[in-house]
C-alpha positions, 0 to 999 in steps of 0.5 A: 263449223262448216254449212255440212256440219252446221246442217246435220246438226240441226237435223239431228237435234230437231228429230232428237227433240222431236221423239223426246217430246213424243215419249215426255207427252204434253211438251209441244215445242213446234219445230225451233223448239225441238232443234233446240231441246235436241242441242241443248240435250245433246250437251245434256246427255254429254255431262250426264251419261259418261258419268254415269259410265254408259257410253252409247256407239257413234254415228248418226243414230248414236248421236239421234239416241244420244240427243233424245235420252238428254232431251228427255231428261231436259223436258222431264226437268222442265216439267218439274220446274213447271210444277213447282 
């Protein structure tokens, strides 16, 4: 993975974490936190979504979208974990 790569990954991680604790309120990550919930949502969302057979379109907004309904599913678990 190039330093390019490497970069926008990290961009579209932290604005794809970023709107997912705007929609799941209560989750203030600061900004290495919402990188991470956006990644590790990303990855979420890769399992998740095509078994459930939706398929969301390229690009950079399709990965953005893609990142943040995982990272909204991420932060949703947490909260129940959370609770428990």
């Amino acid at each position: 993975m190039g330093l390019e790569s490497l970069l926008i990954t990290l961009i579209i991680g932290a604005i794809a974490g970023w709107l997912a604790s705007i929609i799941v309120k209560g989750f203030g990550l600061g900004l290495i936190g919402n990188i991470i919930v956006g990644i590790v949502g990303a990855f979420i969302a890769s399992l998740v979504l095509p078994a459930v057979g939706i398929s969301i379109g390229g690009g950079i907004v399709g990965s953005i979208i893609h990142g943040m309904i995982g990272a909204i599913i991420l932060l949703l678990l947490l909260r129940l974990i959370r609770r428990a």
